[in-house]
C-alpha positions as CSV (number, residue, x, y, z in Angstrom):
1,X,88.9,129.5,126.9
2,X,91.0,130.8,130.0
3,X,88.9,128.7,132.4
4,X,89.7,125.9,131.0
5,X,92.6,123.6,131.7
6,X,96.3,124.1,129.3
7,X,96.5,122.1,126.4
8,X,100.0,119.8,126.9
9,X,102.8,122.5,126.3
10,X,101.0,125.3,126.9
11,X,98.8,126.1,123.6
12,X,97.2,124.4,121.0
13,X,99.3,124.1,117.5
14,X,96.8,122.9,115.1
15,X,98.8,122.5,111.8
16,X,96.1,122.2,109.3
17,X,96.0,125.0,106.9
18,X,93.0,126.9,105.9
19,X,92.0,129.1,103.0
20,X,94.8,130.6,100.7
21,X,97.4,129.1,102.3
22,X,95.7,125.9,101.9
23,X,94.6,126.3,98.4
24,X,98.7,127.2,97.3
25,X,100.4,124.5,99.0
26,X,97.6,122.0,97.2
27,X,98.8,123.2,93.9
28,X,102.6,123.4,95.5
29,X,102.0,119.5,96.6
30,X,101.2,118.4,93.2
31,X,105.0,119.2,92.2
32,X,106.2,117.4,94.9
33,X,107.7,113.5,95.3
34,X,105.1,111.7,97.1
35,X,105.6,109.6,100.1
36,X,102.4,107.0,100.9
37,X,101.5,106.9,104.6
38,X,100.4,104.0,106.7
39,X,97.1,104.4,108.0
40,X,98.5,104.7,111.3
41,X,101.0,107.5,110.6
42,X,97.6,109.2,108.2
43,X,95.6,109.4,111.5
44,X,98.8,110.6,113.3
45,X,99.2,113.5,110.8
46,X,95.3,114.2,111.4
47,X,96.0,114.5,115.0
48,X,98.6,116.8,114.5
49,X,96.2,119.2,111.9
50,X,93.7,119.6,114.6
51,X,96.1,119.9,117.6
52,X,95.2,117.1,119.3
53,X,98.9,116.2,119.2
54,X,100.0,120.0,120.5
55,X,103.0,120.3,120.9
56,X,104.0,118.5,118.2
57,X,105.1,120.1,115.0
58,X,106.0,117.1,112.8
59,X,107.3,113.8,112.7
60,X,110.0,112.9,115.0
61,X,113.6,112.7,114.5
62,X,116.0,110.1,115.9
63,X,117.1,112.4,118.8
64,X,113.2,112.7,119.6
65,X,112.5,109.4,118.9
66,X,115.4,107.8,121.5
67,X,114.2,110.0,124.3
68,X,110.4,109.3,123.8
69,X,111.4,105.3,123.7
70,X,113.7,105.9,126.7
71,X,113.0,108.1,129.0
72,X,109.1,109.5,127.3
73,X,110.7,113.2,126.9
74,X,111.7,114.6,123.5
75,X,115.4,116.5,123.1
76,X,113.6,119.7,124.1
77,X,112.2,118.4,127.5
78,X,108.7,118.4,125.8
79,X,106.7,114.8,127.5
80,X,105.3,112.3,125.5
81,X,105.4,108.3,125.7
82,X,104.9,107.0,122.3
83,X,107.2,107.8,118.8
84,X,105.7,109.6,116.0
85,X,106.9,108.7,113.2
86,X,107.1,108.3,109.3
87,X,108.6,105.7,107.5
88,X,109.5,104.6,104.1
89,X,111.5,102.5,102.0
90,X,115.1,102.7,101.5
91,X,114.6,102.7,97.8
92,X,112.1,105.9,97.8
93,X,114.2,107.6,100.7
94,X,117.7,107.6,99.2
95,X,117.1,110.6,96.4
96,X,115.7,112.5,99.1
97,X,117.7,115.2,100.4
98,X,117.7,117.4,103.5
99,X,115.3,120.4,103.5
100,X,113.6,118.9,100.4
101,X,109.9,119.2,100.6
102,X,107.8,115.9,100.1
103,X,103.7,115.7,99.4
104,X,102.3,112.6,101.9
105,X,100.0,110.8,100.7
106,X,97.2,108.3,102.4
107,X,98.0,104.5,100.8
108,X,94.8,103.9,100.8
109,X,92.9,106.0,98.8
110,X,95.8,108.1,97.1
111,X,94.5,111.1,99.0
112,X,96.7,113.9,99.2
113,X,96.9,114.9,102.9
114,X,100.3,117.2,104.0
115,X,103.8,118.4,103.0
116,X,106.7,118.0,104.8
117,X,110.5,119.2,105.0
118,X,112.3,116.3,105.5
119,X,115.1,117.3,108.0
120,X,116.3,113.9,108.7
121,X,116.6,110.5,107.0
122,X,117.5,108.1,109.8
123,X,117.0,104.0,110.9
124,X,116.0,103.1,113.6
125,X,116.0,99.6,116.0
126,X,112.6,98.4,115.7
127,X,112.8,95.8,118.0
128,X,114.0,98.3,120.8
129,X,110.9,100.4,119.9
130,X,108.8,97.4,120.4
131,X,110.1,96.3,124.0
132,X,110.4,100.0,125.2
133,X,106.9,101.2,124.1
134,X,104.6,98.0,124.3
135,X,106.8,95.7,126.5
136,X,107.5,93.0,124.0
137,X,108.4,92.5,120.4
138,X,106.1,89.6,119.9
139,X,104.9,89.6,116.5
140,X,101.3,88.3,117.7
141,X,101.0,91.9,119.4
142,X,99.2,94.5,116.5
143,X,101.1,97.0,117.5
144,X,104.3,95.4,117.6
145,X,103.3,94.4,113.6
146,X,102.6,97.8,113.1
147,X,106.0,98.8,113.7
148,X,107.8,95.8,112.1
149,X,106.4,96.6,108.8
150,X,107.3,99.9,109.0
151,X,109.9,101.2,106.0
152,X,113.7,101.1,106.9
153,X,114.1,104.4,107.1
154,X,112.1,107.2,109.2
155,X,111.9,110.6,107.9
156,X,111.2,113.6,110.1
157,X,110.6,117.3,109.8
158,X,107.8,120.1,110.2
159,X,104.7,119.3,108.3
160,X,101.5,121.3,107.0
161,X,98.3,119.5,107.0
162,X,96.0,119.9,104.1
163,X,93.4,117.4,104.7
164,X,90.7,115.5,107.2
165,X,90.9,112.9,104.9
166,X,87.3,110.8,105.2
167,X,86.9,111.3,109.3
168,X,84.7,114.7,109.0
169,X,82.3,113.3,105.9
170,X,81.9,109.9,107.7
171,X,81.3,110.8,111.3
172,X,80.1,114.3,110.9
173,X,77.7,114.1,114.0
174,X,81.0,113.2,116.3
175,X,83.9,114.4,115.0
176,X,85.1,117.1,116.7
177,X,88.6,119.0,116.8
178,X,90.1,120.1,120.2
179,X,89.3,123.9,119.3
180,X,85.3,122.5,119.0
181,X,85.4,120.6,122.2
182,X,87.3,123.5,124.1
183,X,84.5,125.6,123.0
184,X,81.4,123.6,123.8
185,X,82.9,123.1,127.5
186,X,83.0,126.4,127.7
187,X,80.0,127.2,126.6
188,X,78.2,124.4,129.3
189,X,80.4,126.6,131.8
190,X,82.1,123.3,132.6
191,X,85.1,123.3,134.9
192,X,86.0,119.8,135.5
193,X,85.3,117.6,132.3
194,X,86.0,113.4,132.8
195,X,87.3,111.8,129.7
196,X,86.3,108.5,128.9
197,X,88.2,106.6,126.2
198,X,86.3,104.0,124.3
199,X,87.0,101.4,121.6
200,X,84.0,99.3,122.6
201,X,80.6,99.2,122.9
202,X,79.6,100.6,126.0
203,X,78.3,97.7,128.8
204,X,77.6,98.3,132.3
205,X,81.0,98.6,133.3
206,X,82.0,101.8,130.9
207,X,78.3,102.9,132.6
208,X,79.2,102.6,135.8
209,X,82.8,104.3,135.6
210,X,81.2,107.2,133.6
211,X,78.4,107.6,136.5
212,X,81.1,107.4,139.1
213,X,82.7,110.3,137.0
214,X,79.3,111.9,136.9
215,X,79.2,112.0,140.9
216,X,82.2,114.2,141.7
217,X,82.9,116.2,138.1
218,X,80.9,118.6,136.4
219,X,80.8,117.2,132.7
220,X,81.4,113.2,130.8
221,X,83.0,113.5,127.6
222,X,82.8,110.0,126.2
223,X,85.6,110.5,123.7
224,X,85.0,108.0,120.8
225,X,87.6,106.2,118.6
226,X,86.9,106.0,115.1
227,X,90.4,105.4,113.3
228,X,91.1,101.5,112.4
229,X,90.9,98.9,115.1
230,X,91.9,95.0,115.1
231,X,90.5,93.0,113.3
232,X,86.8,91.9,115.2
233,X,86.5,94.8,116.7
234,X,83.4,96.1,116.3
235,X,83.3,99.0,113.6
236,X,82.7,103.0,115.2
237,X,79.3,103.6,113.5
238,X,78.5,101.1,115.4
239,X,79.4,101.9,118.6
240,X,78.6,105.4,117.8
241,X,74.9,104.3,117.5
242,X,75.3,102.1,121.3
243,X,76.7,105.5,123.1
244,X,73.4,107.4,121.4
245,X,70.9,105.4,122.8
246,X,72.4,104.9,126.2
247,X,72.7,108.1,126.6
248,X,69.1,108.7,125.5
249,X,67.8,106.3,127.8
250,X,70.0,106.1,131.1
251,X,72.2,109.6,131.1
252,X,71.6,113.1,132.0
253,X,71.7,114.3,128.6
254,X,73.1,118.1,129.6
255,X,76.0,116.5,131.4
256,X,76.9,114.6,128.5
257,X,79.0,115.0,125.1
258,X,80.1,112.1,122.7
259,X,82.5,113.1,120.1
260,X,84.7,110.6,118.0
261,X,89.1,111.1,117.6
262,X,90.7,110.1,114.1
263,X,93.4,108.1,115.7
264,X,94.2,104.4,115.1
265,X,95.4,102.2,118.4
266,X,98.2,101.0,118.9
267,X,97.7,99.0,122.2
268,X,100.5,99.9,124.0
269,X,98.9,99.7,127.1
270,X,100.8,102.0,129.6
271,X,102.3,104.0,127.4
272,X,99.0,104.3,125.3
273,X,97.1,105.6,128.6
274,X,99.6,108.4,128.8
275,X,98.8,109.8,125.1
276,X,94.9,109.0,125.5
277,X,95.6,111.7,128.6
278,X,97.6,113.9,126.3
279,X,95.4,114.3,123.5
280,X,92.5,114.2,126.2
281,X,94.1,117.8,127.7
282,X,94.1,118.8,124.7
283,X,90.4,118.6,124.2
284,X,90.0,119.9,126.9
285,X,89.4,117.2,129.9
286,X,90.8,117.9,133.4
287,X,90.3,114.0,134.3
288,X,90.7,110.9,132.3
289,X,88.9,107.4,133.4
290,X,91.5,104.7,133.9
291,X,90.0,101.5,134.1
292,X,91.1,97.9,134.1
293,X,93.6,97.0,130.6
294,X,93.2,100.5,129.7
295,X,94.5,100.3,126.0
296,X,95.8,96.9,126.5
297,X,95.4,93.4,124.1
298,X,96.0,90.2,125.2
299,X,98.0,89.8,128.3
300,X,100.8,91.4,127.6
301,X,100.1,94.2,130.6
302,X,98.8,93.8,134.2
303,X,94.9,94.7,134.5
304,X,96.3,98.1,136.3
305,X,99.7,99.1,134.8
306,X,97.9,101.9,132.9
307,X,96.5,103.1,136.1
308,X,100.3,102.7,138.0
309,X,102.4,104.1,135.2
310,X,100.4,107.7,136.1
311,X,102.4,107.5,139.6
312,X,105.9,106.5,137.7
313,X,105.9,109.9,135.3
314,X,107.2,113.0,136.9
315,X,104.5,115.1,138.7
316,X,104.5,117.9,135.9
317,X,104.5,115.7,133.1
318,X,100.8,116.6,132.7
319,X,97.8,118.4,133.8
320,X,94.9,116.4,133.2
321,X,94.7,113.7,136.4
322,X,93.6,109.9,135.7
323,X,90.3,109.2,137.6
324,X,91.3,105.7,138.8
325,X,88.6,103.3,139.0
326,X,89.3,99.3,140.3
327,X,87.8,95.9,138.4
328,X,84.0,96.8,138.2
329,X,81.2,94.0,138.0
330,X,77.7,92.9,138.2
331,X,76.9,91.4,141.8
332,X,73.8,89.5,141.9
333,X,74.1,89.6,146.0
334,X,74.4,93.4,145.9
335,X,72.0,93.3,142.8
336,X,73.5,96.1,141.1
337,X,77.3,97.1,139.5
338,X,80.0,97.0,142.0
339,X,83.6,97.0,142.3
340,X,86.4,95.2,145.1
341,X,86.3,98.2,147.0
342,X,82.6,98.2,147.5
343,X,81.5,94.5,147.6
344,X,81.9,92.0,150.3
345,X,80.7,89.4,148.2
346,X,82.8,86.2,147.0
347,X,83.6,86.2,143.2
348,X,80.9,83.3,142.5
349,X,78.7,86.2,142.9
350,X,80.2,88.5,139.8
351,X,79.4,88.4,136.5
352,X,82.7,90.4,135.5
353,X,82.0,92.2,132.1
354,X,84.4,93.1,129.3
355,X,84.4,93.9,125.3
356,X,86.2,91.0,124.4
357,X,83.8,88.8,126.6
358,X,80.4,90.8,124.5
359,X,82.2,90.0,121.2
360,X,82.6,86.5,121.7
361,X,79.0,86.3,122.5
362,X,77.7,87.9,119.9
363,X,79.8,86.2,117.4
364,X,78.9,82.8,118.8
365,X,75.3,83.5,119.0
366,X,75.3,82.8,122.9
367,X,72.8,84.1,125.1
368,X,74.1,87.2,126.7
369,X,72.8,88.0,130.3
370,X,70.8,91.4,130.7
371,X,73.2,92.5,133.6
372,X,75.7,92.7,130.4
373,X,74.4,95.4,128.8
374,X,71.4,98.0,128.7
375,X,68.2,95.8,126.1
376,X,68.7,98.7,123.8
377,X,72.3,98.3,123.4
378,X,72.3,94.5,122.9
379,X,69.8,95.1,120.3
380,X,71.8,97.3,118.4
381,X,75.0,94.9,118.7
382,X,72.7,91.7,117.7
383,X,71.1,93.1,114.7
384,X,75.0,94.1,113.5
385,X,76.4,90.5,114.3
386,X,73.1,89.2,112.3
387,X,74.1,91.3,109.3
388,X,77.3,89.8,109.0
């Protein structure tokens, strides 16, 4: 894996433990008081097992959890622009002591999924979280709910990892750990690989950015969300299916690989581009396509502060580079996609294409335009709104 680029700190960390070890600390866990996770903190224990999250070795404490608000450096120097954490109540936390080890557990299915010394019981200023990481503490953002409704009382320490949970029986064909990426990249004797984050179904836009990509880097890794979304978002098995059959039908297939990420957004914007680049250098991706509202919701963010917050980090904060790409369209002048920087055409012209704008098509039964999307796609997204 040496020609390949340095996962963030230097070496994958996966914490997921495998065979005896694995069986022991099961049995260990049982013993143990259990502390239920939020889906949210789940997927970012996943991340963690399979070293997406390398460095990290555990939740943060309140030292780590200041400087990543503030400044988007832990205590030891180590970069990274959002909290992980683990919360509970005040009630459950107070007969825990320090260095006493705890079982967590996914709420939603009573899985059991790590163990954890807690190090530190701490509070924290929620609000101040809010503001710093997603600009506002509006309770009509999701992420900013997210955090409001976390427990009183974070707890941090080193964790082991037992379990996948569901993500590896559910998406077997696309779920992929960094160590599987790394080693299919090598394998296609890539050296430049372009990430390219989705939570949508992929229109002409996402096409056009990952052709772009296509032109000047050796491979596309269309890198899948499947953790929980918003609500209307359109479900990953979905999506899933939409990549498949564009890439069947409109992509070099040997310069293509779509795998999925059990991680849950957050839509922090900014500050979520800069971990969607993490985790993508973990995997393995030199590049990273920044779009227009990368991560964002609403308008709480400018259409390109996840593209300018790249040139406000310190220049060896990372190692994987954003591929910046400006507001893409369809131009019936030019008769093909386009963007500002290649169009001399007045905006009457554009048919300007987003997720949000597809959803609220298909939900409203409106006739969507065949500039929107590839006829294969569309038929995979009407049959699904027909369903509901």
């Amino acid at each position: 894996m040496s020609d390949l680029i340095l996962p963030h700190g230097g070496k994958l960390k996966p914490l997921l433990l495998k065979g005896e070890a694995l069986r022991e600390s099961k049995e260990k866990a049982k013993t143990l008081p259990k502390i239920r996770m939020t889906t949210r903190e789940r997927d970012d224990l996943i991340m963690m097992g399979i070293g997406a999250f390398s460095p990290l070795e555990g939740f943060m404490g309140k030292a780590d959890w200041k400087g990543v608000c503030d400044e988007m450096r832990m205590l030891d120097g180590t970069f990274w622009p959002i909290p992980i954490t683990l919360s509970a109540s005040e009630e459950i936390t107070k007969s825990l002591k320090e260095d006493q080890e705890v079982a967590l557990v996914d709420s939603e299915n009573d899985e059991l999924m790590g163990m954890m010394v807690v190090q530190e019981k701490y509070k924290i200023d929620k609000a101040h979280e809010c503001n710093q990481v997603f600009k506002t503490d509006d309770l009509r953002h999701p992420g900013v709910v997210k955090v409001m409704a976390q427990g009183e009382v974070n707890l941090a320490g080193s964790v082991k990892v037992l379990s996948e949970g569901e993500y590896p029986k559910r998406f077997d064909d696309i779920y992929a750990t960094p160590e599987e990426t790394r080693r299919l990249f090598q394998e296609k004797g890539w050296k430049t690989i372009t990430a390219l984050q989705l939570r949508n179904p992929m229109h002409r836009s996402h096409e056009y950015l990952a052709k772009i990509a296509l032109e000047i880097y050796g491979g596309l890794f269309i890198h899948q969300l499947i953790g929980n979304l918003k609500e209307g978002d359109i479900p990953a098995d979905i999506r899933v299916k939409c990549v498949e059959v564009l890439v069947d039908n409109y992509f070099p297939k040997d310069r293509v690989i779509q795998k999925g990420y059990p991680l849950e957004m957050r839509y922090a914007g900014p500050r979520e581009a800069l971990l969607h680049a993490i985790f993508r250098q973990n995997y393995g991706a030199t590049h990273l396509i920044v779009g227009r509202d990368h991560a964002g919701v609403g308008n709480y963010y400018g259409p390109f502060e996840a593209q300018e917050i790249f040139d406000e980090i310190p220049s060896d904060a990372l190692k994987i580079k954003p591929l910046k790409i400006d507001w893409t369209f369809y131009c019936y002048k030019c008769k093909g996609m386009a963007s500002y920087k290649t169009c001399p055409h007045p905006d009457d012209n554009h048919l300007l294409l987003s997720g949000t704008l597809l959803r609220k098509k298909l939900i409203e039964g409106d006739s969507i335009p065949e500039e929107f999307s590839r006829p294969e796609v569309l038929k995979i997204l009407t049959d699904y709104y027909r369903s509901l």
